[in-house]
N, C-alpha and C positions, 0 to 999 in steps of 0.2 A: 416437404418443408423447403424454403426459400431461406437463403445468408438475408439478414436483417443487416448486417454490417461485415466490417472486415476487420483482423484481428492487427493491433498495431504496433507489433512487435520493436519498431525504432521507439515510438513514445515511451516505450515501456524500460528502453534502455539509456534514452535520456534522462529518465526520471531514477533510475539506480545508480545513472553517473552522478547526478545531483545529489544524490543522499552519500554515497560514498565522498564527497569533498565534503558535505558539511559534515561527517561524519570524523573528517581525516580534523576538521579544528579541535576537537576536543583531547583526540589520541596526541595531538603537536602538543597540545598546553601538559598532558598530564606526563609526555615527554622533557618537558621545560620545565616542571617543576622537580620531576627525579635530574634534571641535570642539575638545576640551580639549588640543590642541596645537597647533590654530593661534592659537586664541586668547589664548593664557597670553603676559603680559607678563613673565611672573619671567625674569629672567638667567638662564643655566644656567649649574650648577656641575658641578666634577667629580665628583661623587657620582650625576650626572642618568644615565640610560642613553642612549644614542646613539638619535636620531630614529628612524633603520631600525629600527629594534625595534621602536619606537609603529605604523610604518606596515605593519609584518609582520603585527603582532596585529591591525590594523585589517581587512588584508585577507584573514585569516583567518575572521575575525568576520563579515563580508562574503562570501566565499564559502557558507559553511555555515550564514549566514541564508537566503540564495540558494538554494543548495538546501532544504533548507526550506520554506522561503516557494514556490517554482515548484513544488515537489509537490502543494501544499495548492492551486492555482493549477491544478494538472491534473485532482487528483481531483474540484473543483468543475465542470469542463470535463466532465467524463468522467460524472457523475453525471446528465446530459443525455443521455446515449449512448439509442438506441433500438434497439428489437428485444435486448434481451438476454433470455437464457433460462437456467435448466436443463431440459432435458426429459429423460424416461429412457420407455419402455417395451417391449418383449419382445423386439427387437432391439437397444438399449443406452441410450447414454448421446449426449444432444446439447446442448453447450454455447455460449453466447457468452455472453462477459463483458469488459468492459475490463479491461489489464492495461498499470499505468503502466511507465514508462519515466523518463531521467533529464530533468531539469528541466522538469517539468507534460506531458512529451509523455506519450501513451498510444495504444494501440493495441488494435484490437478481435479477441478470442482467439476461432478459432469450431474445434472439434470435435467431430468426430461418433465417438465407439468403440464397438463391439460388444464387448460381455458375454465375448467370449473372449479380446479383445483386453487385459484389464484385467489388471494384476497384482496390483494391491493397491489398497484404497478404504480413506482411515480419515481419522481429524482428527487434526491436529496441536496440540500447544501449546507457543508458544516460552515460556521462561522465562528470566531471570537473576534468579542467585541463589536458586532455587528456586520463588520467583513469577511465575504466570504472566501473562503479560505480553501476548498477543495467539492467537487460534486461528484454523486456518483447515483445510479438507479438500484432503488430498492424492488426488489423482488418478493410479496409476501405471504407466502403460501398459507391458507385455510391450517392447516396440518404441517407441522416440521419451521427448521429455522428460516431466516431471513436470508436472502440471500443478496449481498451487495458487488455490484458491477462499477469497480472507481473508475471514473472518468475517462482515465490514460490507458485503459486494457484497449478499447476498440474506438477505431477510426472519430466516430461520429459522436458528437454531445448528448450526455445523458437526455437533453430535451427532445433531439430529433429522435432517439432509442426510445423514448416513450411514444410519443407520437404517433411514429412504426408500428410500436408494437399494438396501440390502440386500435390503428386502422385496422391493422387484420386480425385481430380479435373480434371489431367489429361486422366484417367481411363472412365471418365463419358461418358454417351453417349451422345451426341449433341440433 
């Protein structure tokens, strides 16, 4: 088997530093809201909304800075992972890649498919609202789950990954 690509361990850490600062806006506000209610001398009137509510939105804000922030937290972690690969040649396809999990955990995805075992190879692109928003190559074996490769794991665009992997699928001997 032949490296199909190369595994891209800085992308991978650019992309957890990014989720950990958007992560850090939501922990600031639900920071700003426990300060700017403990510390307010004004009386309250009845027009004010009842405290539970300040500390709902606080621990909302808190939560899903949390999540957030521990993703960015994993993929930094996981951006250290060693021995990942894609390989592919005349008998298939052999994978390892980290694939996160919730809060910064991750875990290391390793399979090996044969050429007949595949049912479909293609990239994906999610979008809202019509723009697309992230790609990544779907993987999808006859038998067993999907397996998805986002974008920023390895060197090359999901396009040229398919491509690759066509050609020497096609290459193979029967």
């Amino acid at each position: 088997m032949i490296e199909v690509t190369r595994y891209a361990p800085f992308r991978i850490f650019l992309v957890g530093l990014g989720r950990m600062i958007i992560g850090a806006i939501p922990l600031a506000l639900a920071a700003l809201i426990v300060f700017a209610t403990t510390t307010s001398t004004a009386a309250p009137s009845a027009a004010d909304p009842p405290p539970w509510l300040f500390a709902a939105i606080a621990a909302f804000f808190l939560f899903i800075g949390l999540v957030i922030f521990s993703s960015g937290v994993g993929r930094i972690v996981s951006a250290f992972a060693r021995n990942c690969y894609l390989r592919a040649g005349a008998e298939g396809i052999a994978l390892r890649l980290p694939v996160q999990g919730w809060f910064g955990r991750f875990h290391m995805r390793e399979s090996q498919l044969r050429w007949s075992e595949i049912g479909e190879l293609v990239h994906f692109t999610y979008r809202i609202n019509g723009i697309p928003t992230s790609r990544e190559l779907r993987i999808r074996p006859r038998t067993g789950a999907l397996i998805k490769i986002p974008r920023y794991v390895f060197s090359d665009s999901s396009d040229a990954l398919q491509d690759r992997l066509h050609e020497i699928m096609a290459r193979r001997t029967p």
